[in-house]
Backbone bond lengths (Angstrom), bond angles and torsions (degrees), N, CA, C in turn:
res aa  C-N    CA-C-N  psi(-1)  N-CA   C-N-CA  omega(-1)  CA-C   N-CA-C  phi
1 X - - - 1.442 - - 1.526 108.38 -
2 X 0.994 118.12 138.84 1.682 128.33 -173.85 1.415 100.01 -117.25
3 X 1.617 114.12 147.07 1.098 121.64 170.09 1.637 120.61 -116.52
4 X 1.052 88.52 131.96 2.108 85.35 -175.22 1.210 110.80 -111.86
5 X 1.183 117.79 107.58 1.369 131.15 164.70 1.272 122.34 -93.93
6 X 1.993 122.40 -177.32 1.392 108.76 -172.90 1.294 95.54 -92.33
7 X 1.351 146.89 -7.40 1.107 144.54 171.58 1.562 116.27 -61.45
8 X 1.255 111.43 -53.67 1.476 120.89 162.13 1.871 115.49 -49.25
9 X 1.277 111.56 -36.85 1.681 108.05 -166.26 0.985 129.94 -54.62
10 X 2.013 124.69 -38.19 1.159 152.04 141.28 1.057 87.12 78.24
11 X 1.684 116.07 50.20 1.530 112.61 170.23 1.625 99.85 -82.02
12 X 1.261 124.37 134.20 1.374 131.93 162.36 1.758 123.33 -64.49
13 X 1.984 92.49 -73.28 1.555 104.91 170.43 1.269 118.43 -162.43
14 X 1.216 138.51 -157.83 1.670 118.11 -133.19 1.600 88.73 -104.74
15 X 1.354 120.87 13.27 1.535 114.85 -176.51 1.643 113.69 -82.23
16 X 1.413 105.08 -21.94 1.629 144.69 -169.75 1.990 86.12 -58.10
17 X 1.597 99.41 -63.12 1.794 115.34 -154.20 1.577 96.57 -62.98
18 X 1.586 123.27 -22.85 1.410 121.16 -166.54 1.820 124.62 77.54
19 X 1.289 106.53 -117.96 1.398 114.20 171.91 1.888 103.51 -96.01
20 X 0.796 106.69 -32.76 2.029 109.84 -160.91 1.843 95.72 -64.07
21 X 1.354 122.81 -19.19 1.284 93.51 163.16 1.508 115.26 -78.31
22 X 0.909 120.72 -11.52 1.404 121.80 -161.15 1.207 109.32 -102.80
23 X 1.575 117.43 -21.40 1.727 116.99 162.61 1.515 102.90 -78.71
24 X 1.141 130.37 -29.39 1.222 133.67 -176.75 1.657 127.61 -55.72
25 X 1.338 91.65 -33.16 1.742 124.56 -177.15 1.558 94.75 -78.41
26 X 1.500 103.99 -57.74 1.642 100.80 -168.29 1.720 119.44 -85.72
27 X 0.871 116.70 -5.90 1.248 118.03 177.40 1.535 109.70 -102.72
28 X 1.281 121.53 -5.32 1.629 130.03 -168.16 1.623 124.09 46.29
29 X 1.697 78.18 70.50 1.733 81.58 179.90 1.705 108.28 -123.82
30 X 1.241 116.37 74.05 1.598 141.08 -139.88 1.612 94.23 -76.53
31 X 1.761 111.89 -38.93 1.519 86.51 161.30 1.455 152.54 -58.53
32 X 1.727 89.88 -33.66 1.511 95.59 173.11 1.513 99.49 -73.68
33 X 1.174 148.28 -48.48 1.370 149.97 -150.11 1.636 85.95 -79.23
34 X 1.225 130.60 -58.46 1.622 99.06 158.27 1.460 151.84 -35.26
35 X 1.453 82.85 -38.19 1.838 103.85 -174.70 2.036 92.02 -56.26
36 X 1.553 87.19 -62.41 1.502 95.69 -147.00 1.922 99.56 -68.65
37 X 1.170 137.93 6.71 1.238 136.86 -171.85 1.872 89.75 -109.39
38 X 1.087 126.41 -37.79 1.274 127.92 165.93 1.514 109.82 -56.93
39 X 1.418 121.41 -62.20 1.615 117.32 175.10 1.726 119.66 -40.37
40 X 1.458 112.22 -36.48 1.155 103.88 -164.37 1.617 111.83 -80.05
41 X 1.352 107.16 137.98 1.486 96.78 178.12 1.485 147.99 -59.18
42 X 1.712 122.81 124.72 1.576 109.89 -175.92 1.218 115.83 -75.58
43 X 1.198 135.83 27.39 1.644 129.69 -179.22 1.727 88.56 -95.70
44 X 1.340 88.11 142.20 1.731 114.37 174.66 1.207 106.23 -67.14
45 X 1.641 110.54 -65.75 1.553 122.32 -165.10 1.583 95.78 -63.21
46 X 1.295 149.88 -19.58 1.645 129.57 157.29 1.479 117.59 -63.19
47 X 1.148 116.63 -47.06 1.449 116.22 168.11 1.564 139.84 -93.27
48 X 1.225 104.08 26.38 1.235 118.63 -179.93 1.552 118.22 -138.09
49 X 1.335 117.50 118.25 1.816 147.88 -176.03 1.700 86.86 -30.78
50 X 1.536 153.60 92.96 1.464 107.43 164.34 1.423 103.63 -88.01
51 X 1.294 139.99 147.53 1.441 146.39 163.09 1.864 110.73 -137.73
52 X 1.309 94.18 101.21 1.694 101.03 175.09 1.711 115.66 -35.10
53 X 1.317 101.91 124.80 1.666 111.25 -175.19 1.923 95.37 -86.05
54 X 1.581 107.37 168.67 0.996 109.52 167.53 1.612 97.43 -129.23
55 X 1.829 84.58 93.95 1.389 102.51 150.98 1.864 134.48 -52.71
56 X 1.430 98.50 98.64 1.811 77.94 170.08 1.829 107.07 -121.00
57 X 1.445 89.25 148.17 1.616 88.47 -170.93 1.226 104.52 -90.62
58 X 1.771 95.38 132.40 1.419 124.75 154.59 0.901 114.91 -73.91
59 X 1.581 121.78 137.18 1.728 119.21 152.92 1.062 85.28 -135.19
60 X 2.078 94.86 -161.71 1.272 103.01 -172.50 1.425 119.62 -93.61
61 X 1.407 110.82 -10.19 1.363 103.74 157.86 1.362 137.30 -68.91
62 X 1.221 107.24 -21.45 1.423 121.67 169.71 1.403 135.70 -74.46
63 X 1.827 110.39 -22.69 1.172 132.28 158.42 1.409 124.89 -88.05
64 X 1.164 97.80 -11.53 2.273 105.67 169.77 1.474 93.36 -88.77
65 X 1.787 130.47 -46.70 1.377 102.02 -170.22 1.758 104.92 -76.51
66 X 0.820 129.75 -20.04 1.602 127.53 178.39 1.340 110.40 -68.89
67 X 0.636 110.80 -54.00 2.081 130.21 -177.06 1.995 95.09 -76.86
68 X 1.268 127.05 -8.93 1.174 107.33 172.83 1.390 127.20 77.26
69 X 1.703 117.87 17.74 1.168 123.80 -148.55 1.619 114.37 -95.20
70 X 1.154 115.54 165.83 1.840 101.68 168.81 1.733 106.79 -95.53
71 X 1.116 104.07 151.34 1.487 96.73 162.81 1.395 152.61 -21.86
72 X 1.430 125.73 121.27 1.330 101.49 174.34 1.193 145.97 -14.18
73 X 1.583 142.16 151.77 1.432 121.27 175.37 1.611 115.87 -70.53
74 X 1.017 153.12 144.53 1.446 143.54 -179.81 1.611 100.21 -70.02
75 X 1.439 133.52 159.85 1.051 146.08 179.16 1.679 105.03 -84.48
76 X 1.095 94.61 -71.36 1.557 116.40 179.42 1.658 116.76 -115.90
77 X 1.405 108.77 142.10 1.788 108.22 -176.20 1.700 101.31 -89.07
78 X 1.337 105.54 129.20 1.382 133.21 -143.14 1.631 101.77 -113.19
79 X 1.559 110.74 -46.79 1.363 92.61 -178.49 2.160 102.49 -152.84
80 X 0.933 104.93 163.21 1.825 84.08 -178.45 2.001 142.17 -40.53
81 X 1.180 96.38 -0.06 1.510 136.24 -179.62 1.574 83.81 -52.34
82 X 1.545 95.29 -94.53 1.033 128.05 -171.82 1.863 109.61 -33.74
83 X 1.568 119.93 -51.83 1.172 112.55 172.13 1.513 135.13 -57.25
84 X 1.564 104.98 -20.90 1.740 125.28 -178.08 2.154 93.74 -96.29
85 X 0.816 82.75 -10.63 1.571 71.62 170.23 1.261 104.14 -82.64
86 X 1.528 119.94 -83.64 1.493 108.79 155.05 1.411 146.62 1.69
87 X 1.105 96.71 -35.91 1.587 99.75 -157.87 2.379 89.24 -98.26
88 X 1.803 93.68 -29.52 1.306 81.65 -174.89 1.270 111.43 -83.18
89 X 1.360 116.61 -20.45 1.872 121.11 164.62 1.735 102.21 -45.82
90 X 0.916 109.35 -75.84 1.589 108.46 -179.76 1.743 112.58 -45.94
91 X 1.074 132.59 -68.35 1.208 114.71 159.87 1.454 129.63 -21.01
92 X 1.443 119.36 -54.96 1.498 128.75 162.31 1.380 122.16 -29.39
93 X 1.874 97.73 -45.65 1.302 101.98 -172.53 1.501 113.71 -79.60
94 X 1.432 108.27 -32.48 1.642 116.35 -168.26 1.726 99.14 -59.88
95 X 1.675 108.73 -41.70 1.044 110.59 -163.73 1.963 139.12 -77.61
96 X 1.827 69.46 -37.88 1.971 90.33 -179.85 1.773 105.99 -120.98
97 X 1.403 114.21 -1.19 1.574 107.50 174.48 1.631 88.93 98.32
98 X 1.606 91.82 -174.04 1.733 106.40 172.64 0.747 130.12 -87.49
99 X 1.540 122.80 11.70 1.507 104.20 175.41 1.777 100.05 -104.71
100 X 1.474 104.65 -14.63 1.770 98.25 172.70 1.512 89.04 -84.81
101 X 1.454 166.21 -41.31 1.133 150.90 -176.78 1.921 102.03 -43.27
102 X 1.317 108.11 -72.42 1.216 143.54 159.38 1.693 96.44 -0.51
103 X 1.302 113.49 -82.62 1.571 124.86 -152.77 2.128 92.59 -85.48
104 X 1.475 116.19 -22.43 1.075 120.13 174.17 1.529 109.92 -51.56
105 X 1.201 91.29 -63.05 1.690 101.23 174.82 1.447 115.84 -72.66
106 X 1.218 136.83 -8.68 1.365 124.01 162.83 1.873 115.40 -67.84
107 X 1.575 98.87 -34.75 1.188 103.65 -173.38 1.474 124.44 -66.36
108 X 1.650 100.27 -42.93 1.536 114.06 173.36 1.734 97.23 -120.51
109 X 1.114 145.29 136.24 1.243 156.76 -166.76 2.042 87.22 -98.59
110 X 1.720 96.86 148.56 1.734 83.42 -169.45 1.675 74.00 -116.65
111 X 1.365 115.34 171.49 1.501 122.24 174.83 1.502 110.34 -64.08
112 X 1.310 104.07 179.67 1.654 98.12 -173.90 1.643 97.96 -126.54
113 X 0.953 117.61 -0.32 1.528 120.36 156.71 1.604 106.20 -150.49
114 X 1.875 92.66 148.43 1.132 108.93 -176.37 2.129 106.51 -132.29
115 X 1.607 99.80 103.69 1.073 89.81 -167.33 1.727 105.87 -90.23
116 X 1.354 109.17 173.35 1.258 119.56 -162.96 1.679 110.49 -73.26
117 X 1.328 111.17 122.45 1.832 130.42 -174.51 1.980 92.56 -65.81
118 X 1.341 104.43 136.94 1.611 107.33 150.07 1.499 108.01 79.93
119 X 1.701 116.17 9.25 1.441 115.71 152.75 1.202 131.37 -103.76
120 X 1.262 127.96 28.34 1.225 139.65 143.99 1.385 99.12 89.06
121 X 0.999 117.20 33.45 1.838 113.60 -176.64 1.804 94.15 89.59
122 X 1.018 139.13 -32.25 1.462 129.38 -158.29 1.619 110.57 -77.33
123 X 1.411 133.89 154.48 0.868 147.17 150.29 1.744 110.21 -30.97
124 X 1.996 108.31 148.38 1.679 83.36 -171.01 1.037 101.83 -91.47
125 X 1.828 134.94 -14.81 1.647 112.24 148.72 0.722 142.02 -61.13
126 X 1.449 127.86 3.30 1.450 129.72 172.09 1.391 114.91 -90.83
127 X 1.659 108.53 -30.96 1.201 116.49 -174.16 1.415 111.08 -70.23
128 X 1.310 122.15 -42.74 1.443 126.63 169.15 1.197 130.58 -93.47
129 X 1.270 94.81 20.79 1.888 109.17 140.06 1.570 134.25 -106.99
130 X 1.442 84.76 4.41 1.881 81.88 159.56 0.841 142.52 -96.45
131 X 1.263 156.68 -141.64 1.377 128.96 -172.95 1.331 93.60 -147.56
132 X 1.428 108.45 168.81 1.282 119.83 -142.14 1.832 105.81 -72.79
133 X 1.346 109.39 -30.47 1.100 119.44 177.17 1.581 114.31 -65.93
134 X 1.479 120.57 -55.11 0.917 121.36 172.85 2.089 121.73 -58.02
135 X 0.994 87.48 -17.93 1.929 93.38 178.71 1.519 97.86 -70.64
136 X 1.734 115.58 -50.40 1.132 118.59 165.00 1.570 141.61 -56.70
137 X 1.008 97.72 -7.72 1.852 105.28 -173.71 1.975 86.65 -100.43
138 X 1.361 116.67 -51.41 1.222 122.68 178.72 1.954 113.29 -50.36
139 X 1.117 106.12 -21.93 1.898 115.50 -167.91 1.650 76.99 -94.99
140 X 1.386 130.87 -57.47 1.457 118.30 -156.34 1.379 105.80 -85.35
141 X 1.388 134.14 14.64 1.309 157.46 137.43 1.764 107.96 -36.92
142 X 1.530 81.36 -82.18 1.624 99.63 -169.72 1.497 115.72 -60.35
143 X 1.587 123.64 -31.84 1.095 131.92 -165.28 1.797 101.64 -87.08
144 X 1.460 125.30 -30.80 1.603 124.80 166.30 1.467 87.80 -61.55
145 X 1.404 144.70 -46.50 1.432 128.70 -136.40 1.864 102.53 -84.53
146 X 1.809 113.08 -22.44 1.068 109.82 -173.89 1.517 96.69 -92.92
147 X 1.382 139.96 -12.59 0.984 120.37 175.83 1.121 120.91 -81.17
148 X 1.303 141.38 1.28 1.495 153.18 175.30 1.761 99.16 -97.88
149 X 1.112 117.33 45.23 1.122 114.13 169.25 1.778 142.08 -72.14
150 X 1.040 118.58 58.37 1.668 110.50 -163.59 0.948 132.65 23.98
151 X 1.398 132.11 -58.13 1.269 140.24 -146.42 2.126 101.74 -95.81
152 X 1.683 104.04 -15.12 1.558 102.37 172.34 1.704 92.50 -141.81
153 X 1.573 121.16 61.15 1.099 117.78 165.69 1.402 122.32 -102.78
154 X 2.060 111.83 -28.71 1.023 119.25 171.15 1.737 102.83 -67.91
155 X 1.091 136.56 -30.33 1.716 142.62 -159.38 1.720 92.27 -64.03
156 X 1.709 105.83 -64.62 1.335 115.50 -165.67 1.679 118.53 -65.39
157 X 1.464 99.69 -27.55 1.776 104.84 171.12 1.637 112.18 -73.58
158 X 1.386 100.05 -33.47 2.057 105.72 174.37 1.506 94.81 -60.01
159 X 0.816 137.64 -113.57 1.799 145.69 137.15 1.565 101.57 36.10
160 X 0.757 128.30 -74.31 1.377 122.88 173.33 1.888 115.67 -47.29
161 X 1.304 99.38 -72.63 1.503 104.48 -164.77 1.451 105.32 -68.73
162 X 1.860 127.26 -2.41 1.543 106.43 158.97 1.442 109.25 -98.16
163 X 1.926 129.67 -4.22 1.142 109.87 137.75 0.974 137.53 -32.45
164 X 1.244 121.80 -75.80 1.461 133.48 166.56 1.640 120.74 -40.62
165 X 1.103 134.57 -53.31 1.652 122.97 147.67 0.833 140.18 -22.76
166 X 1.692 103.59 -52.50 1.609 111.29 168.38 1.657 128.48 -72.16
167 X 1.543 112.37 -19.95 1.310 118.92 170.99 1.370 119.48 -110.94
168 X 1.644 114.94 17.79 1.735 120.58 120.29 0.811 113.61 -80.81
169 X 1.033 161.30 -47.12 1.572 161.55 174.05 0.866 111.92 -43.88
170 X 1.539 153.42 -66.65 1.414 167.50 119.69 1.724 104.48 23.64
């Protein structure tokens, strides 16, 4: 005695059944047209072509140099670059209208914010709500921070500590 299961059927797809699915459909005989939709197998990888694609990655750098593009727009203006760009977009505009502003900025993208130079990291209402003293303790901040500079820190510690020798010595 043999047993037939759907594991055994190794039906693939309905090309396997011939015509009998298709009398099955038209004559309304829904069990067999059950039976035989049950036989056929649910695994993907039997009924499906696989053929390795050749993925190549797109980004967006790869589609600005193809497409010929200028750079992203900057988020924020980052270093004085960014401010003379600006400043020549506006010129563009004073000079040739908007559509040379227009194509100015297509060419070089200008940032889309420009935060305020010479407040110390602070907000510019915050900054010009401090007081005059405090702007000053904040400038003599920055100005100890450049004098500790690496590159003349060993010079100023030599320099220093035969100061100091000499006015024990003294």
């Amino acid at each position: 005695m043999t047993v037939h299961t759907i594991d055994k059927a190794r039906i693939i797809s309905d090309v396997q059944f011939g015509d009998n699915l298709n009398h099955a459909v038209t004559q309304g005989r829904r069990s067999d047209f059950a039976l035989m939709l049950a036989l056929m197998s649910g695994d993907a990888n039997e009924s499906t072509p696989l053929t390795p694609l050749d993925e190549k990655t797109i980004n967006d750098e790869v589609l600005r140099r193809q497409f010929q593009l200028a750079p992203p727009q900057p988020l924020s203006a980052s270093n004085e670059e960014d401010y003379v760009r600006a400043g020549a977009q506006a010129d563009a505009f004073h000079r040739g209208g908007i559509a040379s502003a227009h194509l100015r900025f297509q060419l070089a993208p200008a940032a889309m914010h420009y935060p305020p130079q010479g407040t110390h990291g602070f907000d510019e209402a915050v900054y010009h709500n401090l007081s005059g003293h405090q702007r000053r303790k904040l400038a003599d901040r920055e100005s100890a921070r450049l004098s500790l500079n690496p590159t003349t820190l060993y010079e100023n510690l030599t320099t220093a500590h035969c100061q100091d020798k000499m006015r024990v010595s003294a």
